[in-house]
C-alpha positions as CSV (number, residue, x, y, z in Angstrom):
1,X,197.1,36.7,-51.8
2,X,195.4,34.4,-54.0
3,X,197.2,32.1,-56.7
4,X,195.8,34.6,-59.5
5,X,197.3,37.4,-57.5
6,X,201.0,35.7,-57.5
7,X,200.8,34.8,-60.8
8,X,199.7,38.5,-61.3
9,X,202.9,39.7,-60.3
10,X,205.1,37.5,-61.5
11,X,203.6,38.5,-64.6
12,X,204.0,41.8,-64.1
13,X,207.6,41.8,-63.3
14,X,208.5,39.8,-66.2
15,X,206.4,42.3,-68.0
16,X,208.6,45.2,-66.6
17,X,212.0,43.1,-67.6
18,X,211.2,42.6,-71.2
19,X,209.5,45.9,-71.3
20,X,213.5,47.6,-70.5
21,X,215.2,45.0,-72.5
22,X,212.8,45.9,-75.7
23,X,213.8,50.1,-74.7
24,X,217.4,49.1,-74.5
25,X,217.6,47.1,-78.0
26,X,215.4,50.3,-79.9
27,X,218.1,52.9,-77.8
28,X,220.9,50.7,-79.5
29,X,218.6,50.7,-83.2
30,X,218.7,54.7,-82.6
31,X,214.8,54.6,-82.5
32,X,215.2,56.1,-78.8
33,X,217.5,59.2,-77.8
34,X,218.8,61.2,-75.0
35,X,219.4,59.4,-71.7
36,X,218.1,56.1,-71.1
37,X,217.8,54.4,-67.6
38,X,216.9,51.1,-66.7
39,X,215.9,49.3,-64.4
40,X,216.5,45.8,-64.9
41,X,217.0,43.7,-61.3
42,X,215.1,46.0,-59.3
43,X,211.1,44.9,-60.4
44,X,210.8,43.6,-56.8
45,X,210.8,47.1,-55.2
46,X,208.4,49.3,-57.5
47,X,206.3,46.5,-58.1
48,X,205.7,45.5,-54.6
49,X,205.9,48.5,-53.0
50,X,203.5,49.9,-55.3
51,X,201.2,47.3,-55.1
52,X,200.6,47.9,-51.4
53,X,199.9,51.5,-51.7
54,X,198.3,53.1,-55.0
55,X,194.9,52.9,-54.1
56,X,193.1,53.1,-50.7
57,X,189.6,52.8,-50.0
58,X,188.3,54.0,-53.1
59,X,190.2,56.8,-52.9
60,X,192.5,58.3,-55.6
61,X,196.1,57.1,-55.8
62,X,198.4,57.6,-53.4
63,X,200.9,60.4,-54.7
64,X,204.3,59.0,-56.4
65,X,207.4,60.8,-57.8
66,X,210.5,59.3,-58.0
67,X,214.3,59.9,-60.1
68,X,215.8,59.3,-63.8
69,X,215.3,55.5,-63.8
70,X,211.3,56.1,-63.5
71,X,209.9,54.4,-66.4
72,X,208.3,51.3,-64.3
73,X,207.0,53.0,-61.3
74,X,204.9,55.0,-63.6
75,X,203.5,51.7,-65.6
76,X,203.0,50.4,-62.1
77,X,200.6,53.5,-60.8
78,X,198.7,53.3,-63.6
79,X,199.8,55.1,-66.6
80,X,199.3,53.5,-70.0
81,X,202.5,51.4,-71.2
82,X,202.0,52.3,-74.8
83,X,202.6,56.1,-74.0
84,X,205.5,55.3,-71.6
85,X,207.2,53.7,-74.5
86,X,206.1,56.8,-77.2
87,X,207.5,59.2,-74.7
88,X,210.7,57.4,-74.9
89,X,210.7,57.6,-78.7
90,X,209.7,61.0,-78.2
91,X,206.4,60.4,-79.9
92,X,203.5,63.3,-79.6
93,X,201.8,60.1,-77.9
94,X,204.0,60.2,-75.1
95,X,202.9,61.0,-71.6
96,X,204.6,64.0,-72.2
97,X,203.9,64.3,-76.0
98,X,208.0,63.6,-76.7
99,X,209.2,66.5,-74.7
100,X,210.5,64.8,-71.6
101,X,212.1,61.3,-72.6
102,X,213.2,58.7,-70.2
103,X,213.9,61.1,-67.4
104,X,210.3,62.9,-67.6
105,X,207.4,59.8,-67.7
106,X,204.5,62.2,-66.0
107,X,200.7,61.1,-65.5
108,X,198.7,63.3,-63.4
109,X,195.5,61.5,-63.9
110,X,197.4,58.5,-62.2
111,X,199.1,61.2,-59.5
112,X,202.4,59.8,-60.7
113,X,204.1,63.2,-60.4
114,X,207.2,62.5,-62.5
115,X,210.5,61.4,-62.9
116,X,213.3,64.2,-62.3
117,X,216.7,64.3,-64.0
118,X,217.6,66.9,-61.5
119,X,219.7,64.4,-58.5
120,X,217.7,64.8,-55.0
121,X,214.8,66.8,-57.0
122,X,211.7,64.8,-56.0
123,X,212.7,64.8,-52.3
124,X,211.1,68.6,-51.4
125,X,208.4,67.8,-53.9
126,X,207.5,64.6,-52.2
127,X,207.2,66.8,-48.7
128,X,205.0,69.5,-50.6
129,X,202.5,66.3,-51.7
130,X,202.2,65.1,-48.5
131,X,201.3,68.7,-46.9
132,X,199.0,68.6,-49.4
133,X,197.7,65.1,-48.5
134,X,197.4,66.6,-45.0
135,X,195.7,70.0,-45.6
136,X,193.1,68.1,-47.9
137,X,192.4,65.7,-45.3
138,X,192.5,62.6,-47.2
139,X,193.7,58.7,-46.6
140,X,196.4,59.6,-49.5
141,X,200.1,59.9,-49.0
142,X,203.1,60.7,-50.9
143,X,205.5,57.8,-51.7
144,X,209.4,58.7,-53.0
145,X,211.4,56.5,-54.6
146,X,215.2,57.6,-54.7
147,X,218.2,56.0,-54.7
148,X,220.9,55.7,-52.9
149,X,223.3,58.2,-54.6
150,X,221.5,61.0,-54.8
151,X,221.2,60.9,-50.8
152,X,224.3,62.7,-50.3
153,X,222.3,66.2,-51.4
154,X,221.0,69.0,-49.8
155,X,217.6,68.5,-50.4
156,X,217.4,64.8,-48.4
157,X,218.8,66.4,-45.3
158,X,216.1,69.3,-45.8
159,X,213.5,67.2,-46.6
160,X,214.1,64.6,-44.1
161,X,214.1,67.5,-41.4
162,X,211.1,69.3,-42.3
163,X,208.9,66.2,-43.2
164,X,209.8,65.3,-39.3
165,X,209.2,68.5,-37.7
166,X,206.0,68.6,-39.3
167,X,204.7,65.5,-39.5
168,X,204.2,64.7,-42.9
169,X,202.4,61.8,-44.6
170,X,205.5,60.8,-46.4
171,X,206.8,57.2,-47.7
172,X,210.8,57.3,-48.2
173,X,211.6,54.7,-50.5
174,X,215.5,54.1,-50.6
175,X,216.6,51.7,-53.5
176,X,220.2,50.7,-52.8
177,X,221.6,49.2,-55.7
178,X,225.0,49.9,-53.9
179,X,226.6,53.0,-56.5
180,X,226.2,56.2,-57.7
181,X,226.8,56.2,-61.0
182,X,230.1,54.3,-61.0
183,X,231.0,54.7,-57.3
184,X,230.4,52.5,-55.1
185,X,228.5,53.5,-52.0
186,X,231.7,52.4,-49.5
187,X,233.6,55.3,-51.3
188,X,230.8,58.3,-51.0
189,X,229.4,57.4,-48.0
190,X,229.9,57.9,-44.5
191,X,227.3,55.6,-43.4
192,X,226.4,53.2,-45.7
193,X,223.1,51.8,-44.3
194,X,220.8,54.9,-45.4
195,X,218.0,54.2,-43.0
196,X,220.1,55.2,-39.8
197,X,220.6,58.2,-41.4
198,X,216.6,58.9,-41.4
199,X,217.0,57.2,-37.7
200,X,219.0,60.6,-36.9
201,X,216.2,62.9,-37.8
202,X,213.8,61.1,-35.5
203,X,212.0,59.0,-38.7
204,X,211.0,55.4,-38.2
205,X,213.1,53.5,-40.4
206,X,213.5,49.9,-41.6
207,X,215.9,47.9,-44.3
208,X,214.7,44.9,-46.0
209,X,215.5,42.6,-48.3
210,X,214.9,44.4,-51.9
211,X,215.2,41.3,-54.7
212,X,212.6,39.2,-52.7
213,X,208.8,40.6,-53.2
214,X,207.4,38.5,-50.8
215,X,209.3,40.4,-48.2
216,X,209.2,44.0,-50.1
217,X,205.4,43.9,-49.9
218,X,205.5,42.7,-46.4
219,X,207.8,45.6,-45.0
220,X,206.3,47.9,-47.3
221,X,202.7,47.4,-45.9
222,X,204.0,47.9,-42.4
223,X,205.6,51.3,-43.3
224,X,202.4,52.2,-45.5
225,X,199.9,51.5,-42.4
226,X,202.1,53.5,-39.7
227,X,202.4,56.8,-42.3
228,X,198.7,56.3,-43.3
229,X,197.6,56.1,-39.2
230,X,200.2,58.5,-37.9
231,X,200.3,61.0,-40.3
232,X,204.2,60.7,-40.3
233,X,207.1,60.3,-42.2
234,X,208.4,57.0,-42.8
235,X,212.0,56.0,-44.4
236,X,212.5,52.2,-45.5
237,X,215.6,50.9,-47.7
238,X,215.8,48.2,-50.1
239,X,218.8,46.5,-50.6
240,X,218.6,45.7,-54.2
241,X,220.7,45.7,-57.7
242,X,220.8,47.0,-60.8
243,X,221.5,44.4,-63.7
244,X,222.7,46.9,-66.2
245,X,224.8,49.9,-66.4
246,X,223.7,53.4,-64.4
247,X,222.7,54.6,-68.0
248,X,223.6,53.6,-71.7
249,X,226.7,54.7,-71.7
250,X,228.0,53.1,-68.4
251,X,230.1,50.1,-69.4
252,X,230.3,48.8,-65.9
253,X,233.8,49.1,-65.7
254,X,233.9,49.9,-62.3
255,X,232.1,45.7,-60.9
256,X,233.6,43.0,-61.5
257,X,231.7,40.0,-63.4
258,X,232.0,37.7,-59.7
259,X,229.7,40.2,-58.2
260,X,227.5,40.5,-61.2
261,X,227.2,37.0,-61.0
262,X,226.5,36.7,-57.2
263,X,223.2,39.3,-57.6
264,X,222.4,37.6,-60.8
265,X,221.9,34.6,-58.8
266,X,219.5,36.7,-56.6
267,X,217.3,38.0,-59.3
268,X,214.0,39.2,-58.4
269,X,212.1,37.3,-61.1
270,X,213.7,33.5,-60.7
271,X,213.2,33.9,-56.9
272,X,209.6,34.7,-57.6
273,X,209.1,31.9,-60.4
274,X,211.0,29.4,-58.0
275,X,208.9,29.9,-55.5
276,X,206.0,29.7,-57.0
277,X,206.8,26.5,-58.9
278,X,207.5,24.7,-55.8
279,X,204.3,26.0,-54.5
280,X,202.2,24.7,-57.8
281,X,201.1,27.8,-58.5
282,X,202.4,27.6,-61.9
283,X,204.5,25.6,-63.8
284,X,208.2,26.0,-66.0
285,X,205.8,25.9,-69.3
286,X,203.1,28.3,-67.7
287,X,206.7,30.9,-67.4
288,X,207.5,30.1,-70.9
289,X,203.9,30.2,-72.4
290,X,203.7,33.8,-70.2
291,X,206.9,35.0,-72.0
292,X,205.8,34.3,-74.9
293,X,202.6,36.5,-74.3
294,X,203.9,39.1,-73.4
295,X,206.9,39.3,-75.8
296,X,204.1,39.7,-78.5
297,X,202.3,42.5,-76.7
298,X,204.9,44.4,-76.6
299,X,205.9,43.9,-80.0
300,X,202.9,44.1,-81.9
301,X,201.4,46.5,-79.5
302,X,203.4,48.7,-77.7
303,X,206.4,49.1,-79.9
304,X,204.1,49.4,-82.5
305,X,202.2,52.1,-81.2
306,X,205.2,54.1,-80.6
307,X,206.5,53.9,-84.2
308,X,203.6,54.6,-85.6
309,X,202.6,57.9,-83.6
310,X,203.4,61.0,-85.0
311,X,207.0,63.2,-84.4
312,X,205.7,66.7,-82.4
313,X,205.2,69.4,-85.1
314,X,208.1,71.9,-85.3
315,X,205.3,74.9,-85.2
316,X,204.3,73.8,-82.1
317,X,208.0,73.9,-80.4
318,X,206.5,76.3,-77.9
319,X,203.3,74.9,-77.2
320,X,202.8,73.5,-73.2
321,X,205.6,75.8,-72.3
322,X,203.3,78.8,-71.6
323,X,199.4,78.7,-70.1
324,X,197.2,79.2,-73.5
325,X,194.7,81.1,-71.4
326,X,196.3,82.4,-67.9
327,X,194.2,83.5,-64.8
328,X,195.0,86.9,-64.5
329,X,195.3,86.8,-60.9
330,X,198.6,85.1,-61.0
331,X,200.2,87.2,-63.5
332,X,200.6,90.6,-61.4
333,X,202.6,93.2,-63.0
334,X,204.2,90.5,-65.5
335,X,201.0,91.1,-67.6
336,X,201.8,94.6,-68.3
């Protein structure tokens, strides 16, 4: 990469920190409601996973869907920021005009193919892209984030079986911030290293390093290659950790302030911003300058646009919930 690049993404990641910080403090001001999840510690993984894979050759995107805590991979495929943080105000603006939230970012014209509330959701849908991706013959594949608690469901066994047998262009993402919800994985978990449990299902898998992007985008390239060439599933884990609670109203009762502290020391952005420093790529006052930048756009821009957009009208409460104009075909006897 070129120095622009690096500073590029150290931007962005900063970017994506001060972007959940801002939703957290306008959750607290009652300006956002519902569920909010976020995903503060974990930049390195989207960001450089992401930025190995979302566009090939000219080609559209590569297909993403992920869980609940889904509001930076969708910045990070391409959808607008500004509607990211209206949907979370619930704003007609939003990228799903206020009636998802958090959980729900969507951007089709990106192929970022949602966030799901629903635990171990976007693991069948992720298979269904791919056989798409296959059918259609294209350089594209389907890339699904999930964590590690919802990997205790149905649907990843499934998944994982079916996306073998059949070969599927499929990029398992594993982000192990070590707990589901409040449970540490030790507790839930049989085998705590997720990617031998892809092993047993005959997927090539991998675990790597998750608060260092250097490494992410390294490991993730080699796993983005071999599904793109092969045509087959691939399963890679990041071991990685979340600086906040599971949601708003996790308290984080459950760790202890010594391991807060060891990750803290870890964090994805002052590895980065070390690194680079050292490397006179950029300087401390660059960082601060760069803060300072984007603090403002997201201000005066972004929060901004979201409290200025317009609440959805109570007379269209109904509206996107049924086809305006259906295709007969697909109706059948429900027509009648």
């Amino acid at each position: 990469m070129t120095d622009a690049d690096k500073k590029r993404l150290l931007r962005e990641m900063i970017f994506y920190r001060r972007f959940e910080d801002r939703s957290f403090e306008a959750y607290m001001e009652r300006k956002i409601g519902g569920f909010l999840h976020l995903y503060s510690g974990q930049e390195a993984v989207a960001t450089g996973v992401l930025e190995m894979a979302v566009t090939h050759q000219g080609e559209k995107n590569d297909y993403v869907i992920t869980g609940y805590r889904d509001h930076i991979h969708a910045i990070k495929t391409g959808a607008e920021p500004r509607k990211v943080m209206a949907e979370l105000y619930g704003k007609e603006t939003g990228s799903s005009r206020g009636r998802g939230g958090s959980m729900h970012i969507f951007d089709a014209s990106q192929n970022f193919m949602g966030g799901y509330a629903l635990v171990g959701q976007p693991f069948p849908l992720a298979a269904g892209l791919a056989m798409a991706c296959k059918h259609k013959g294209t350089k594209q594949i389907a890339i699904c984030f999930l964590g590690d608690g919802a990997n205790n469901q149905g649907t990843f066994h499934e998944t994982l079986n079916m996306a073998s047998i059949w070969n599927l262009p499929v990029l398992f993402v594993c982000e192990n911030n070590g707990y589901a919800i409040g449970t540490h994985i030790d507790r839930s978990t049989a085998e705590p290293n997720q990617y031998k449990r892809a092993e047993a299902y005959r997927i090539k898998s991998s675990q790597h390093d998750g608060m260092d992007i250097e490494i992410v985008m390294a490991a993730a390239k080699d796993a983005i290659d071999y599904v793109r060439k092969e045509s087959k599933p691939y399963f890679i884990e990041f071991m990685t950790y979340r600086f906040r609670g599971h949601s708003m109203s996790d308290a984080k009762g459950y760790r202890t302030r010594e391991e807060e502290q060891e990750w803290e020391k870890r964090d994805p952005i002052r590895i980065y911003s070390n690194r680079l420093i050292d490397a006179k790529v950029i300087t401390a006052d660059d960082i601060k300058a760069m803060e300072k930048e984007i603090d403002h756009e997201i201000e005066h821009d972004i929060i901004k646009f979201a409290e200025e957009s317009p609440e959805p009208k109570v007379s269209d409460l109904n509206k996107y919930v049924l086809d305006d104009d259906p295709d007969p075909r697909w109706i059948g006897p429900l027509h009648h």
